[in-house]
N, C-alpha and C positions, 0 to 999 in steps of 0.2 A: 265556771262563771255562773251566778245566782241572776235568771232571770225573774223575779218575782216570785212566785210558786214552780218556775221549774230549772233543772240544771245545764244549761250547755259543756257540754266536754267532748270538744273532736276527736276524734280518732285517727291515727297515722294514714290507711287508707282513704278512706273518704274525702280528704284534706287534701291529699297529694291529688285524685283525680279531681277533684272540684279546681285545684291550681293550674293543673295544664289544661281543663277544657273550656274553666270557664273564659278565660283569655281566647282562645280560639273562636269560642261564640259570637264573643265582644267582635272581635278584631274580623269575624266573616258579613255579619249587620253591618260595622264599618263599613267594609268595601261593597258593598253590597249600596249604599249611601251614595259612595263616592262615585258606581255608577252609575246612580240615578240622575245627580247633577250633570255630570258629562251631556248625558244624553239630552236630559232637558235644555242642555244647553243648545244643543245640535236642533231639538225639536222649534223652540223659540228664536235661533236664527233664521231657518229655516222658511217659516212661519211671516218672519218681518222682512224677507230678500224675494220670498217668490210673488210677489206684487210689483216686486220694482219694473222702472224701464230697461232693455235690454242695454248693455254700453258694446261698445268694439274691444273686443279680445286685448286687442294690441294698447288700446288708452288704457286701459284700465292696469293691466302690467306694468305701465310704465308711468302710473302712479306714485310706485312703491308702496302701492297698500299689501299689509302683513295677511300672512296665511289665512288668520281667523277672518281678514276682512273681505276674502276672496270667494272665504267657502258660501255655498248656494248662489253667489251673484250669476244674477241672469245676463248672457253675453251674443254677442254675435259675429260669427266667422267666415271669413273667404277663404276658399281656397278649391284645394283638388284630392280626393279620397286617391288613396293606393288603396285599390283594391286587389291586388295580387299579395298583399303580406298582410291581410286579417287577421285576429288572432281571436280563440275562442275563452273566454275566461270559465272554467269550471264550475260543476259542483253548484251552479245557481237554480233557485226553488223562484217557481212560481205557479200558485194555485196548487199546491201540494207535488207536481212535476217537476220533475230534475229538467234541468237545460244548460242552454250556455249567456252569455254576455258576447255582445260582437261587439270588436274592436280595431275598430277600424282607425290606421292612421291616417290623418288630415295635414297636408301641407301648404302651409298658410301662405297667402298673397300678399306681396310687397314686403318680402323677407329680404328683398335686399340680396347682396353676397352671400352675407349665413342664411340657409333656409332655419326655419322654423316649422316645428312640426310641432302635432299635438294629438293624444290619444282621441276620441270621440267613441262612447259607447252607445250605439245604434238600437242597444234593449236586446229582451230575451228570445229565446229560439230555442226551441224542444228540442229532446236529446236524438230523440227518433230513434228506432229500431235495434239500434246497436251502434255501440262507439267506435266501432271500425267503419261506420259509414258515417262523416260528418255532414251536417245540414249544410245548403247550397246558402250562401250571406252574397247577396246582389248589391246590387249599388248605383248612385249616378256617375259617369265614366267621365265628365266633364266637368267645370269648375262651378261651388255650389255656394250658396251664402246659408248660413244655417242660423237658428238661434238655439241656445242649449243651459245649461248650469253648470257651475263649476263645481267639481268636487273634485276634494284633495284625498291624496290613496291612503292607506293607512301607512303612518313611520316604519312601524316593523310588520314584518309578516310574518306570519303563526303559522308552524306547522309541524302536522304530530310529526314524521318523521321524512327524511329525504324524497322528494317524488322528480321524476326524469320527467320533463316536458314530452308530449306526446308528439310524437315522429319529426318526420325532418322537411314535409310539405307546407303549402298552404292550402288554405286556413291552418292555424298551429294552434293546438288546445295548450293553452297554458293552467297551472292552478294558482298564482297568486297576483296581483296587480302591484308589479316592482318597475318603476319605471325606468331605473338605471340599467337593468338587465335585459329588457322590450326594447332601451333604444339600441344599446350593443346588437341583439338581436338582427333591429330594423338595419343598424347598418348606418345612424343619423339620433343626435342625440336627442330627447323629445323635453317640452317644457312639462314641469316639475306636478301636474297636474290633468286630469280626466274630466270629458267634455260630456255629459248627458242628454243625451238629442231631446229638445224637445216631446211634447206627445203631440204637439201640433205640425213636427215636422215632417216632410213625407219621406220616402224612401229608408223608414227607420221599423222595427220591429217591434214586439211588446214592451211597452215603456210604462211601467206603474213604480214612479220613484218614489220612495219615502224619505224621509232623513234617518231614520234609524230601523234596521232590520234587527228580528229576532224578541228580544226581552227587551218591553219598553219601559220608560223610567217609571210607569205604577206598577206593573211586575217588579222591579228590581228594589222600590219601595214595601211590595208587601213581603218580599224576600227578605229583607231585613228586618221586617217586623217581624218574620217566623224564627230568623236568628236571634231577636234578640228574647222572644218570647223562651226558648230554649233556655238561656241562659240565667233568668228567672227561674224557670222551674226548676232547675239545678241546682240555682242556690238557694230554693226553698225545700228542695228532697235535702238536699245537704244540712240545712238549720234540723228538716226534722228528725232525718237520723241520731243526729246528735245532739238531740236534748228530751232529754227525760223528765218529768213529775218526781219536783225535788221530794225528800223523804222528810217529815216532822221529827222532833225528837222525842213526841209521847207512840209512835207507830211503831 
């Protein structure tokens, strides 16, 4: 192919890698995109629910308001901690230390015949010493009102490969927040979402919530720009491999 003054003529190798990678660059930018939005979404709900007034657990439920309208609302609860069946959520970072999430279930007032229960996470608590020694999670023994945020767990849980829950006491170090599998555990089925104690509430431990942990949607924004920038350059080494300074017919 005559570009002007020079020739393009691909070559069998060059062609074939520029066809599988450049698609993989594309399609990693993509997702890379897709989640930035997510998140941003998370950050801007977030953003417009943590000013609201608190509602009662129980009104609000019975709404019928959808998942997405639940998440961040600021609520508030009666009831009674079980504190003999804690559970310690793993592998949680704060200030660059390892710890746990305590989770305590909370059995709600004026359940009626079916009780109702609900997870509440109380914040974080250092790993200390050694994991054969768990931290002591205290608690009020009596019936408490709290206010908290609603957050929903993640659909599925990730994990590189099989891990056995840590022993057969309490506090029980769990590693993932599965709420069908906690209430089997509990012994009592729990509602389909996790309570965030306030940071004004007392008897609760390190509580620094965010809405999104880890890679925030402008990381995951300039990650895509590193993919897509890749991608470019690929197929401008590929253009210039493959084109030479055509030849005159008096040369």
């Amino acid at each position: 192919m005559r570009i002007g003054p020079f020739d393009f003529r691909p070559s069998l190798w060059p062609s074939l890698a520029t066809l599988v990678l450049l698609p993989v660059l594309i399609g990693l930018g993509q997702w890379q995109l897709e989640r930035a939005v997510w998140k941003q979404a998370l950050v801007d709900a977030h953003a417009a629910r943590i000013g609201e007034p608190a509602q009662p657990l129980r009104s609000l439920l019975a709404s019928s308001a959808s998942a997405a309208e639940l998440e961040y609302r600021q609520v508030t609860v009666q009831g009674v901690y079980d504190l003999d069946h804690q559970l310690l959520l793993d592998n949680q970072i704060h200030q660059g230390a390892a710890g746990y999430h305590v989770l305590t279930p909370l059995r709600l007032n004026g359940a009626g015949s079916g009780d109702a229960w609900v997870l509440v996470n109380r914040g974080w608590v250092p790993l200390g010493d050694s994991r054969t020694q768990l931290p002591a999670v205290t608690g009020p023994a009596g019936p408490v009102t709290v206010r908290a945020m609603i957050r929903l767990p993640p659909e599925k849980a990730f994990r590189l490969e099989a891990v056995e829950e840590a022993g057969s006491s309490w506090p029980r170090v769990i590693q993932q927040l599965e709420i069908g599998p906690i209430g089997q555990r509990l012994g009592h089925p729990l509602l389909p979402l996790a309570l965030l104690l306030d940071p004004k509430e007392p008897e609760g431990f390190v509580r620094d919530w965010k809405p999104v942990y880890g890679i925030t949607p402008d990381k995951h924004r300039a990650y895509a720009a590193q993919w897509f920038t890749l991608a470019l350059v690929l197929l401008l080494i590929y253009v210039g491999v493959n084109t030479h300074r055509a030849h005159s017919e008096h040369e």
